[in-house]
Jmol script that loads the backbone (N, CA, C; Angstrom):
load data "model"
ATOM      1  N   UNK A   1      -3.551  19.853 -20.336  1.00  0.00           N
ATOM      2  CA  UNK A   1      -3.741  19.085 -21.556  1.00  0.00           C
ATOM      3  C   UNK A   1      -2.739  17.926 -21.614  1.00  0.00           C
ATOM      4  N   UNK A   2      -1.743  18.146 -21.293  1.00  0.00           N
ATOM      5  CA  UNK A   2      -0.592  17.149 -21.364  1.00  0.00           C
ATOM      6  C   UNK A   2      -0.123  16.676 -20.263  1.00  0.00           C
ATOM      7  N   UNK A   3      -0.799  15.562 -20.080  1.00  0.00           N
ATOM      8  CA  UNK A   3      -0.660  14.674 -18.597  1.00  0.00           C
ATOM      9  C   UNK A   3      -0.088  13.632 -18.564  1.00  0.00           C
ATOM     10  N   UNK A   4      -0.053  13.211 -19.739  1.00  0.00           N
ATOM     11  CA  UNK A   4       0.738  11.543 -20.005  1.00  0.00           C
ATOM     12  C   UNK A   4       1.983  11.579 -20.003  1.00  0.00           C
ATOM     13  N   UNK A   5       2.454  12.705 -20.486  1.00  0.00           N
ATOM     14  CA  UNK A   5       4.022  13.042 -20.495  1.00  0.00           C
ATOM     15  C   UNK A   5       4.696  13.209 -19.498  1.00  0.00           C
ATOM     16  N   UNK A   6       4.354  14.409 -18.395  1.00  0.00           N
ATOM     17  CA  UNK A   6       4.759  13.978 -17.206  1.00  0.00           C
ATOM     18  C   UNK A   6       5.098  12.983 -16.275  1.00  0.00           C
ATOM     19  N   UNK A   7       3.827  12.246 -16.449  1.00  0.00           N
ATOM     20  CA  UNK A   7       3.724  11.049 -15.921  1.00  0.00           C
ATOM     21  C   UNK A   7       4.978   9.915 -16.125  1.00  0.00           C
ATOM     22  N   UNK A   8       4.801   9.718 -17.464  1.00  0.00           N
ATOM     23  CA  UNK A   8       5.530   8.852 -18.433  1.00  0.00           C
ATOM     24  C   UNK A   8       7.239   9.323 -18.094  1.00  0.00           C
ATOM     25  N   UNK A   9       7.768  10.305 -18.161  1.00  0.00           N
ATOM     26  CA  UNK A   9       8.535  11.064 -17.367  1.00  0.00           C
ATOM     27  C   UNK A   9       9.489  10.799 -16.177  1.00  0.00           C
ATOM     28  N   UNK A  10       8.184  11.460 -15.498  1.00  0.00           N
ATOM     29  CA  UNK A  10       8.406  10.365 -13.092  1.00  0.00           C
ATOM     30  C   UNK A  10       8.849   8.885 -13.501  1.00  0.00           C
ATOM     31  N   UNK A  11       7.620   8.351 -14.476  1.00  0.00           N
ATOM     32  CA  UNK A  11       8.009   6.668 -14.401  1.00  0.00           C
ATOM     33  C   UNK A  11       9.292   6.236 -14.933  1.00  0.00           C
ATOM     34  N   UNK A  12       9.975   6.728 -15.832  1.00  0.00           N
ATOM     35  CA  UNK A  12      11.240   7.058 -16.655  1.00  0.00           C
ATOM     36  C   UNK A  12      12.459   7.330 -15.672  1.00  0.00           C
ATOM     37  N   UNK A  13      12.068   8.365 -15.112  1.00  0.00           N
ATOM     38  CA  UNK A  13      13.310   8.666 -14.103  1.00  0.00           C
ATOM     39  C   UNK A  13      13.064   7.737 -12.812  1.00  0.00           C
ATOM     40  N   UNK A  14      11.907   7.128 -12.234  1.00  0.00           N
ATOM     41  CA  UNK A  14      11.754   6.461 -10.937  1.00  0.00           C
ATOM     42  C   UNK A  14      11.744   4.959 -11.245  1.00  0.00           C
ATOM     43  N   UNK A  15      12.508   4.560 -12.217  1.00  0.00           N
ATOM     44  CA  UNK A  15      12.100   3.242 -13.042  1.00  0.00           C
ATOM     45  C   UNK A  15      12.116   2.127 -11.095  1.00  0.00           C
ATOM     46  N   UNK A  16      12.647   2.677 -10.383  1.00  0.00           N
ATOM     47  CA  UNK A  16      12.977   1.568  -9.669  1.00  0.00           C
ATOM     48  C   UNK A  16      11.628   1.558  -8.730  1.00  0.00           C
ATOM     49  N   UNK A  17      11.099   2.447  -8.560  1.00  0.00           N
ATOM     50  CA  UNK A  17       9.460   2.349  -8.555  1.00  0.00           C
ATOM     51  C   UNK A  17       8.873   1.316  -8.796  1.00  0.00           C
ATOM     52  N   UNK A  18       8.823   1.295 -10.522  1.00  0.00           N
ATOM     53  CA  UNK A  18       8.091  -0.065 -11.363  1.00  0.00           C
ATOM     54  C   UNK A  18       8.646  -1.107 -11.237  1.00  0.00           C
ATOM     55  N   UNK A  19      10.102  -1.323 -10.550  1.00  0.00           N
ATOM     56  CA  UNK A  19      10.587  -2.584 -10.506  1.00  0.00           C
ATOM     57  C   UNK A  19       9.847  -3.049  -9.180  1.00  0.00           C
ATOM     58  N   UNK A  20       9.904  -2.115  -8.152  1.00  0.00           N
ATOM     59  CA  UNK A  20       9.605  -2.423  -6.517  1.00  0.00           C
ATOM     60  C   UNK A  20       8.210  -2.959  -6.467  1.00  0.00           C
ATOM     61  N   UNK A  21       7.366  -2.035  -7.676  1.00  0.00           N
ATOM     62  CA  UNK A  21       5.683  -2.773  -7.450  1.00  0.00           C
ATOM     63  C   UNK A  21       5.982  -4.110  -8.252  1.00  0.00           C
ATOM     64  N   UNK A  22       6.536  -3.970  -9.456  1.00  0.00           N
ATOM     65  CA  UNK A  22       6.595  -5.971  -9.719  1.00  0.00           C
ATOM     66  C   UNK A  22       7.200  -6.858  -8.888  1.00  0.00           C
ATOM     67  N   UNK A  23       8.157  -6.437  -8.033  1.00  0.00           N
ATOM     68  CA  UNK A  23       8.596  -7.063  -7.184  1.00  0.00           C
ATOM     69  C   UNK A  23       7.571  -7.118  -6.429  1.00  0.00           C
ATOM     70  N   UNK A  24       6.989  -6.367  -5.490  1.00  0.00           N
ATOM     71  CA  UNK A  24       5.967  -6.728  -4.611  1.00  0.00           C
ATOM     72  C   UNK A  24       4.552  -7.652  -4.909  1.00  0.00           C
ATOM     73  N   UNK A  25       4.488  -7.191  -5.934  1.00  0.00           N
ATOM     74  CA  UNK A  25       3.206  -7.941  -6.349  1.00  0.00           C
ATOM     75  C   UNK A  25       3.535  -9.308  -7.333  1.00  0.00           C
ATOM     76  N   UNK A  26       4.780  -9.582  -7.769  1.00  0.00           N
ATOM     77  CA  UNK A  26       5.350 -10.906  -7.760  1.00  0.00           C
ATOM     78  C   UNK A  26       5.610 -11.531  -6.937  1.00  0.00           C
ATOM     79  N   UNK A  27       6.135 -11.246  -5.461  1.00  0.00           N
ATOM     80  CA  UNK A  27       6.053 -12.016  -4.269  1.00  0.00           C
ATOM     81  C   UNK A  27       5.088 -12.489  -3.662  1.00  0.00           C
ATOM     82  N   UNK A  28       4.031 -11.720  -3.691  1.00  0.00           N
ATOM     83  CA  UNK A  28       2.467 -11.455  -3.179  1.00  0.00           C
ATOM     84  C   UNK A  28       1.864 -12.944  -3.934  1.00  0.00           C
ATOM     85  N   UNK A  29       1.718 -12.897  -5.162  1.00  0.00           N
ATOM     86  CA  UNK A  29       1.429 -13.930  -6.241  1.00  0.00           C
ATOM     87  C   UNK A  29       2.084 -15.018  -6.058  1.00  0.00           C
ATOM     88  N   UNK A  30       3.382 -15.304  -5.714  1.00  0.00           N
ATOM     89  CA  UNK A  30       3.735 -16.316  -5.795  1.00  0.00           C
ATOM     90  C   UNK A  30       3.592 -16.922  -4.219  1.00  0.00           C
ATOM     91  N   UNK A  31       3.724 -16.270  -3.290  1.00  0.00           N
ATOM     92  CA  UNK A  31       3.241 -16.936  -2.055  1.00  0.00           C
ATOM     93  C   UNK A  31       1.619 -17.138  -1.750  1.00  0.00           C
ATOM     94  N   UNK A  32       0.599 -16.509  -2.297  1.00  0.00           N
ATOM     95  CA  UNK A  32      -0.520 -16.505  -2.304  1.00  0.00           C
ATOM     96  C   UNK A  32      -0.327 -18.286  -2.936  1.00  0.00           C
ATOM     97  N   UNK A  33      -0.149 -18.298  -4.354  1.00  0.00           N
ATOM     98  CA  UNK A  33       0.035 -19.544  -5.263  1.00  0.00           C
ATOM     99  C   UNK A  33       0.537 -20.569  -4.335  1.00  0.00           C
ATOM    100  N   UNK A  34       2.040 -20.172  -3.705  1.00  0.00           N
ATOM    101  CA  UNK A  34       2.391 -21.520  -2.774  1.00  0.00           C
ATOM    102  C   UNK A  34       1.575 -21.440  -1.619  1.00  0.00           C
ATOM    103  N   UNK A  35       0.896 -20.596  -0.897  1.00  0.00           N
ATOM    104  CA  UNK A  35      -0.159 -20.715   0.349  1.00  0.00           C
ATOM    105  C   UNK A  35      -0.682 -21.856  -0.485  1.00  0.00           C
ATOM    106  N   UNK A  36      -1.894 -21.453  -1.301  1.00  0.00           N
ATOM    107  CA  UNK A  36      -3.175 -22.025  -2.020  1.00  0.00           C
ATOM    108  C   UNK A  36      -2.651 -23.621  -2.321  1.00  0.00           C
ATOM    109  N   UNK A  37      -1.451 -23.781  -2.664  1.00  0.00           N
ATOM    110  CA  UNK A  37      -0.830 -24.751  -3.674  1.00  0.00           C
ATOM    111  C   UNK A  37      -0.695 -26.055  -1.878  1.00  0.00           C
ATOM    112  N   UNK A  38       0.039 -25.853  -1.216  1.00  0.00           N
ATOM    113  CA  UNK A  38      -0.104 -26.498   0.028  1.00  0.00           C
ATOM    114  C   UNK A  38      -0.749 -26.511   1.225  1.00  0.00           C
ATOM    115  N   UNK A  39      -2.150 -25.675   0.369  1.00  0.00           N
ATOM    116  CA  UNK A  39      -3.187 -25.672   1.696  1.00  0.00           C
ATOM    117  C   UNK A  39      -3.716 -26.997   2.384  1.00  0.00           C
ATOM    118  N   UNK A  40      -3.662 -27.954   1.310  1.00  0.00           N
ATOM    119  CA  UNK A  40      -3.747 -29.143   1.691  1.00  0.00           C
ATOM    120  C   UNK A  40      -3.058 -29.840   2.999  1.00  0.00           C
ATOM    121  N   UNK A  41      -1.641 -30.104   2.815  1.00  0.00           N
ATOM    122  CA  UNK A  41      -0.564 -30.416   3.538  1.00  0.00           C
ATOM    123  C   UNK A  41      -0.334 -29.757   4.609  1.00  0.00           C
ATOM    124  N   UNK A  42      -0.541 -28.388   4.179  1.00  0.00           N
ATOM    125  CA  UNK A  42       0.007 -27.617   5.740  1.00  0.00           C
ATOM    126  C   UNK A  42      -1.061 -27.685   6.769  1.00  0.00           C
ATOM    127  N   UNK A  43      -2.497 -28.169   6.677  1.00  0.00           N
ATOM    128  CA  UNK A  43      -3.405 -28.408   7.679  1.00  0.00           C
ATOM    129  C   UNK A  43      -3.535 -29.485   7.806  1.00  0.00           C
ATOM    130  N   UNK A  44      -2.912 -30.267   8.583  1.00  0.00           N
ATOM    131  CA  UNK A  44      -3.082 -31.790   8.910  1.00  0.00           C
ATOM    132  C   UNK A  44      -4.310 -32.391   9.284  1.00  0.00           C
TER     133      UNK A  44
END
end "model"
wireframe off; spacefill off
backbone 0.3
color backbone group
């Protein structure tokens, strides 16, 4: 019955978890963005 709590819990104590996926998927995003952003330029 009580699944959110646990959960909520792991994420609480593993906070550096949730930092590592925003980190990853903020890097991901922002080089995707600068790929896309100088696709122009970088293919001569």
């Amino acid at each position: 019955m009580i699944v959110g709590t646990p959960l909520y819990e792991w994420m609480s104590h593993n906070f550096f978890v949730m930092a590592m996926i925003l980190g990853v998927i903020g890097v991901v995003g922002y080089y995707a963005f600068y790929s896309s952003r100088r696709k122009g330029r970088y293919r001569q």
